[in-house]
C-alpha positions in Angstrom: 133.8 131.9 117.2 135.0 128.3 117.5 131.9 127.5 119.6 129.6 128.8 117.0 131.0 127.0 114.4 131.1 123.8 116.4 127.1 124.0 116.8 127.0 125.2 113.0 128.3 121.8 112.5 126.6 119.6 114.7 123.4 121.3 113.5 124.2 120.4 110.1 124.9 116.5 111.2 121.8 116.7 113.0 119.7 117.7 109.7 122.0 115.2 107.9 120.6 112.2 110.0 117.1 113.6 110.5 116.9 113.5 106.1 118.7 110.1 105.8 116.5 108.4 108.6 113.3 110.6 106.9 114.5 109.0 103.0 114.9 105.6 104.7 111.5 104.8 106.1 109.7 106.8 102.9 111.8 104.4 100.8 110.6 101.5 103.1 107.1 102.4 103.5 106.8 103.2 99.5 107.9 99.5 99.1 105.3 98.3 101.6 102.7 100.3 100.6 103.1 99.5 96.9 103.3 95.5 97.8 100.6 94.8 100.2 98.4 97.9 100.4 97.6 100.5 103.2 95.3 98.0 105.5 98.3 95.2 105.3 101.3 97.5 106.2 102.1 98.4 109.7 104.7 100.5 110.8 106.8 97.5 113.0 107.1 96.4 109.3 108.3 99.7 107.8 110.5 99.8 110.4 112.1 96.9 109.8 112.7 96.6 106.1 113.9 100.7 106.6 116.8 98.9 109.9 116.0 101.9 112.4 115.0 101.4 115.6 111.2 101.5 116.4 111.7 104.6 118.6 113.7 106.6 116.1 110.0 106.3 113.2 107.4 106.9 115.9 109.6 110.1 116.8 109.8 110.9 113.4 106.6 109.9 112.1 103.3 109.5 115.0 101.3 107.7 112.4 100.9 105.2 109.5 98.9 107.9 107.9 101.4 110.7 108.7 103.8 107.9 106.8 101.8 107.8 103.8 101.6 111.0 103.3 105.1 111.9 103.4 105.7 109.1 101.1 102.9 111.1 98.5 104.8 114.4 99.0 107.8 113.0 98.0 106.5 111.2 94.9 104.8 114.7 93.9 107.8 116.7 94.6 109.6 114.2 92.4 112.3 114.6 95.7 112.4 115.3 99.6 112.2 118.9 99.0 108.5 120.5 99.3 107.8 122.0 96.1 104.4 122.5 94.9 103.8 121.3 91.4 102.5 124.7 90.0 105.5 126.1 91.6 108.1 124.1 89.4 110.0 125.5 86.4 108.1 122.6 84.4 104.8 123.9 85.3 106.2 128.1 84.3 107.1 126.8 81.2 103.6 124.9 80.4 102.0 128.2 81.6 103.7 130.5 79.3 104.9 128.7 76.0 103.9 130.5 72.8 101.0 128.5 71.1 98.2 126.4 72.9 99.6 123.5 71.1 103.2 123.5 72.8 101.0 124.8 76.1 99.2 121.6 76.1 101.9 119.3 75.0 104.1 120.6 77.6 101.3 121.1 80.5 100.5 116.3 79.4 104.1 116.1 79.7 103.9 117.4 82.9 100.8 115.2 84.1 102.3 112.6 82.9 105.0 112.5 84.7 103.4 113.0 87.6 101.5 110.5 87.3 103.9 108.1 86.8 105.3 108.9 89.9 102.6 109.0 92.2 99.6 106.8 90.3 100.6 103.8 92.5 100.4 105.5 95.6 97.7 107.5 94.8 95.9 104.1 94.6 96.6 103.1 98.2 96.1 106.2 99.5 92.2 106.0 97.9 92.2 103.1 99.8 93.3 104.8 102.9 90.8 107.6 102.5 87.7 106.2 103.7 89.4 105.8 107.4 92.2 108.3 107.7 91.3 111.9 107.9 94.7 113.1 107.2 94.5 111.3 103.8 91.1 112.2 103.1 91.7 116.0 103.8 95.5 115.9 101.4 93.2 114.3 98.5 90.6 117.1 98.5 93.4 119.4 99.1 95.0 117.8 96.2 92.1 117.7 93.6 91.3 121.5 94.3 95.2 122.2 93.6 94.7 120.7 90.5 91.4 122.3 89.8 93.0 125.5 90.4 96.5 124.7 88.2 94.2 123.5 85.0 91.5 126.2 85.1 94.2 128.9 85.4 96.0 126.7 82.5 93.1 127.5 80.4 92.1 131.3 81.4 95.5 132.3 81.1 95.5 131.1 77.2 92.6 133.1 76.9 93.9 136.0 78.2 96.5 135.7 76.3 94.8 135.9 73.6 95.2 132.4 72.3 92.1 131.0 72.3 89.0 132.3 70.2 87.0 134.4 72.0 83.2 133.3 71.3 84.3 129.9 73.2 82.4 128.9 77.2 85.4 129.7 79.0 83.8 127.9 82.6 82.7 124.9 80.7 85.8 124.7 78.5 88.6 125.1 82.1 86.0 122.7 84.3 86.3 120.1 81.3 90.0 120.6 81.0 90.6 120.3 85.0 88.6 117.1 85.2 90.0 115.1 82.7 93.6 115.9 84.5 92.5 114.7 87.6 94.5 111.7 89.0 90.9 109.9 89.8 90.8 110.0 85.9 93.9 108.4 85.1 93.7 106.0 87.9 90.1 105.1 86.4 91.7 104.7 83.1 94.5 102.9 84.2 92.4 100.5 86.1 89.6 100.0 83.2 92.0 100.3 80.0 95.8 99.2 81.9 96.9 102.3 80.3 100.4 103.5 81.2 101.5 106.8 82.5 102.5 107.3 78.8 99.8 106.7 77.4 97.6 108.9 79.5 100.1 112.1 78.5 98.9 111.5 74.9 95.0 111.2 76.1 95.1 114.6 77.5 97.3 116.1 74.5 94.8 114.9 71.9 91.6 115.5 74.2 92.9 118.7 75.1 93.7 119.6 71.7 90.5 118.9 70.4 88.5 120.9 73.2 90.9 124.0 72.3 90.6 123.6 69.1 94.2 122.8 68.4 94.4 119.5 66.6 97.4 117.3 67.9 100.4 115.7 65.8 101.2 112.0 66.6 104.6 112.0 68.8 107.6 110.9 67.1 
């Protein structure tokens, strides 16, 4: 009995380490990635600004790329746990609200928020894509994730019956699912310098407008 709960423990210190080491290097990398760019950070450098030994990241981490990525799950997740976005009690709540107006207010403050969290990275991992399959493959995966969440947003207020029923359903959900597309906000970030923030309230008055909900200024 002892025995077992000596390895219970040591497991436990085992997973303990693994995370801190794991929340060191995605903190050091984030920093890295954010100052110089992808091309400009190595890992001897992430390495060193996280203190751990070279051995102990390579173990961890093979890649710059596989570095990167875990840095963009975390930002997503909004922590080191790996939860999906439409799996989050934010997301439920978006999904079933009772009016399209508080559906779409809560479904911007979720986008939002998200991308304030990830728009940075997102922007070195675009330039990342190009040369890093891994990358390349977790952005489409990403945009058809996002696809899926905002057509679904859409169908499921028409099915439940908030939405008039003579409107283009396909064209309305495609339209909806693009604008919410982080390559939007990062082009209207980089052409107009608008903020996270600000982005949230595009997509509650655009999406207002294409459901035929008008918005209310915040405030």
């Amino acid at each position: 009995m002892l025995h077992l709960m000596a390895e219970t423990v040591k497991k436990d210190l085992r997973a303990a380490r693994r995370a801190e080491t794991e929340a060191r290097v995605v903190a050091a990398a984030t920093e890295l990635f954010l100052e110089q760019g992808y091309a400009a950070t190595t890992l001897a450098e992430v390495t060193r600004r996280a203190g751990l030994a070279e051995r102990t990241v390579y173990v961890r981490f093979a890649t710059k790329a596989a570095v990167l990525v875990r840095c963009l799950e975390v930002a997503i997740a909004g922590g080191p746990e790996r939860v999906a976005v439409a799996e989050s009690d934010s997301f439920a709540a978006a999904m079933s609200a009772p009016s399209v107006e508080k559906r779409v207010r809560a479904m911007a403050e979720l986008s939002g928020e998200l991308m304030e969290r990830t728009g940075p990275l997102l922007a070195v991992a675009r330039q990342a894509e190009a040369t890093e399959a891994v990358i390349a493959e977790m952005a489409r995966a990403g945009r058809d994730d996002t696809r899926r969440a905002l057509t679904g947003f859409v169908r499921a207020m028409a099915a439940d019956g908030l939405l008039p029923p003579d409107r283009d359903l396909d064209w309305l959900a495609e339209t909806v699912a693009v604008t919410g597309q982080a390559e939007t906000y990062l082009l209207l970030a980089g052409t107009t310098g608008w903020t996270a923030a600000a982005y949230r309230d595009w997509l509650t008055t655009t999406w207002s407008h294409l459901l035929g909900q008008p918005s209310t200024p915040r405030g």
